[in-house]
C-alpha positions in Angstrom: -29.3 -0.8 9.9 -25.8 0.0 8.8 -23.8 2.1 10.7 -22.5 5.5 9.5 -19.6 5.7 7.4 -17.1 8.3 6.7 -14.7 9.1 4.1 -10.9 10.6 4.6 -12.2 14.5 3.4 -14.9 14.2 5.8 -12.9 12.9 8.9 -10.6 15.4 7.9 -13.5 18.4 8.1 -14.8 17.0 11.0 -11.3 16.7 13.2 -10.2 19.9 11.8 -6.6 17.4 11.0 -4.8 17.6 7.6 -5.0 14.4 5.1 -1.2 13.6 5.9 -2.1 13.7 10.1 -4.8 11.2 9.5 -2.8 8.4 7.3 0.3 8.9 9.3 -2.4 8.4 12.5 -3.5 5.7 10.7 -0.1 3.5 10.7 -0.1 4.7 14.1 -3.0 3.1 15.3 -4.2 0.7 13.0 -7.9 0.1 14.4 -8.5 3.3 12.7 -10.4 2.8 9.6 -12.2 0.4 7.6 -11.2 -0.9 4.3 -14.1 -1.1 2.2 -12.0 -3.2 -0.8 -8.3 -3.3 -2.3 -9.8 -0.6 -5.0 -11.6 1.7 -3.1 -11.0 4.5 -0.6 -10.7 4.0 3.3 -14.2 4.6 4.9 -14.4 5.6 8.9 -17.1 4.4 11.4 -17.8 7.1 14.4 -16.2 5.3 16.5 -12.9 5.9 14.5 -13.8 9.5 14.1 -14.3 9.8 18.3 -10.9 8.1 18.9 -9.3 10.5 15.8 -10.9 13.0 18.4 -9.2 11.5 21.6 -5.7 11.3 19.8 -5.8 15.3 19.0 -6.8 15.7 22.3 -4.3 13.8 23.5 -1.2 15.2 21.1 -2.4 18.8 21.1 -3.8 19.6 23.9 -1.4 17.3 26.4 1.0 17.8 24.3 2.0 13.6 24.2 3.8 11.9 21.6 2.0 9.2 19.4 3.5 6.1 21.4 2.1 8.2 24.7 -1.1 8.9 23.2 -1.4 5.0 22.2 -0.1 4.1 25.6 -3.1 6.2 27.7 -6.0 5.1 25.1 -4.6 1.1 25.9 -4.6 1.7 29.4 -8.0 3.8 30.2 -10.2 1.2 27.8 -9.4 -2.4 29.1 -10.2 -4.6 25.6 -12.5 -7.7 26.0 -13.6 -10.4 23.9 -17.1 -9.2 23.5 -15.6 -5.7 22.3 -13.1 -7.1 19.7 -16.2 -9.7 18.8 -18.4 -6.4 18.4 -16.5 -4.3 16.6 -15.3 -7.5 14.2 -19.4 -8.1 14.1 -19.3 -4.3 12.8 -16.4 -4.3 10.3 -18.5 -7.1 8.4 -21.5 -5.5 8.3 -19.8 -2.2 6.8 -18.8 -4.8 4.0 -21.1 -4.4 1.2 -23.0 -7.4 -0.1 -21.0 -7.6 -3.7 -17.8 -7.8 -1.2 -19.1 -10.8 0.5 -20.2 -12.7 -3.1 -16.9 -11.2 -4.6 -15.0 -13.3 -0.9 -17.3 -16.0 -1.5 -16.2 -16.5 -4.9 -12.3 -16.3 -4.6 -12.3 -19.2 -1.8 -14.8 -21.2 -4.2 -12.2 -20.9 -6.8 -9.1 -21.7 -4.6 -11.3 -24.8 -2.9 -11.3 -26.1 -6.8 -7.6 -25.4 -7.6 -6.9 -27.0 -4.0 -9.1 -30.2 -4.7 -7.7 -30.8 -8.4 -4.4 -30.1 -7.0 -4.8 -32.9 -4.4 -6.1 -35.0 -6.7 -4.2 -38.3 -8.1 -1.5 -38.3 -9.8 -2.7 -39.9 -12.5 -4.9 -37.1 -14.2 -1.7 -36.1 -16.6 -1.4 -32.4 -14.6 2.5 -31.6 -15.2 3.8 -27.8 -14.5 6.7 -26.1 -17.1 7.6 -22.7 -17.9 5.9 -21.2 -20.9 7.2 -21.5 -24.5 8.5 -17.9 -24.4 10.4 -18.7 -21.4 12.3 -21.3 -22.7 13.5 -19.8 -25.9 14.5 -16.6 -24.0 16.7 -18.7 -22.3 17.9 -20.4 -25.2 18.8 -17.6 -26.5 22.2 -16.3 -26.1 22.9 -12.9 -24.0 24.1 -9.4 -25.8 27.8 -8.7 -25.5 28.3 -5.1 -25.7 31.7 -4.4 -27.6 35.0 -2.9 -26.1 35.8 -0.5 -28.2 32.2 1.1 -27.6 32.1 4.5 -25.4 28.9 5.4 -23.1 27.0 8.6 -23.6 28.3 10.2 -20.3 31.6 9.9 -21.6 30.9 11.1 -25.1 29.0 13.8 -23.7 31.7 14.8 -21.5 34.4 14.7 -24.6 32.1 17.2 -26.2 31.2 19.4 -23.2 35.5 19.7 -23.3 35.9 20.7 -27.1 33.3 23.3 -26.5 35.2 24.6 -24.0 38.3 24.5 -25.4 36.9 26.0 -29.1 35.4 29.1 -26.3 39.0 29.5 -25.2 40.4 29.5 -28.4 37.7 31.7 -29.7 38.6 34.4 -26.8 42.8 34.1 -27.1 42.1 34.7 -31.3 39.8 37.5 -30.6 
């Protein structure tokens, strides 16, 4: 059975904290949250949601700072191997299925490129820039002329006749 998971809006009803308090809780105390892939949202177990719990606790009711609040949650749960192993043991199983064959995949791929890479030398592999590359650099670079003027300082010659034409317009009148 997989566990429980939460998204941000919902640890965010549940807590009773604004988005913003959660992510910046998040660099924080990075154990918080689960990252389902690089393309989708964070998800929460309940055992981040209880420790979001403890933190507010901590910061609003003690009144602690962040480092303080880290600093009594290290020292009131000692952290052992089987813990870390259980809550590793967890993560994965949060991980869907198409994650897993997506993982699998990528380190079949890079176990190729590694093995034809390693390969002899003698397969004719030889690594250069692309054709574009080259004849970019082949080409030679734009020299802007002297006698040219930018548009801030054309801009600003103009912003002056106006205001000289204004103050000729006024002394006339």
């Amino acid at each position: 059975m997989t566990p429980k998971l939460f998204k941000a809006a919902e640890v965010c009803a549940l807590t009773g904290l604004q988005p913003y308090v959660l992510r910046s809780w998040e660099k924080e105390f990075p154990g918080i949250g689960v990252q389902k892939s690089s393309d989708s949202a964070r998800l929460y177990r309940q055992a981040d949601v209880d420790q979001v719990l403890r933190i507010k606790a901590l910061v609003f009711a003690e009144g602690l700072t962040l480092a303080g609040a880290r600093r009594r949650i290290d020292e009131s749960r000692p952290e052992t191997a089987a813990t870390a192993e259980a809550e590793a043991a967890e993560v994965l199983d949060a991980l869907s299925k198409d994650a897993r064959t997506r993982i699998a995949n990528v380190r079949d791929g890079l176990r190729s490129i590694l093995s034809m890479l390693s390969g002899h030398g003698d397969q004719g592999y030889e690594l250069r820039p692309p054709a574009a590359e080259l004849s970019r650099a082949a080409a030679p670079a734009k020299v802007r002329s002297i006698g040219t003027r930018s548009k801030p300082a054309i801009a600003a010659k103009r912003h002056v006749a106006a205001k000289r034409g204004a103050k000729r317009k006024r002394a006339s009148a």
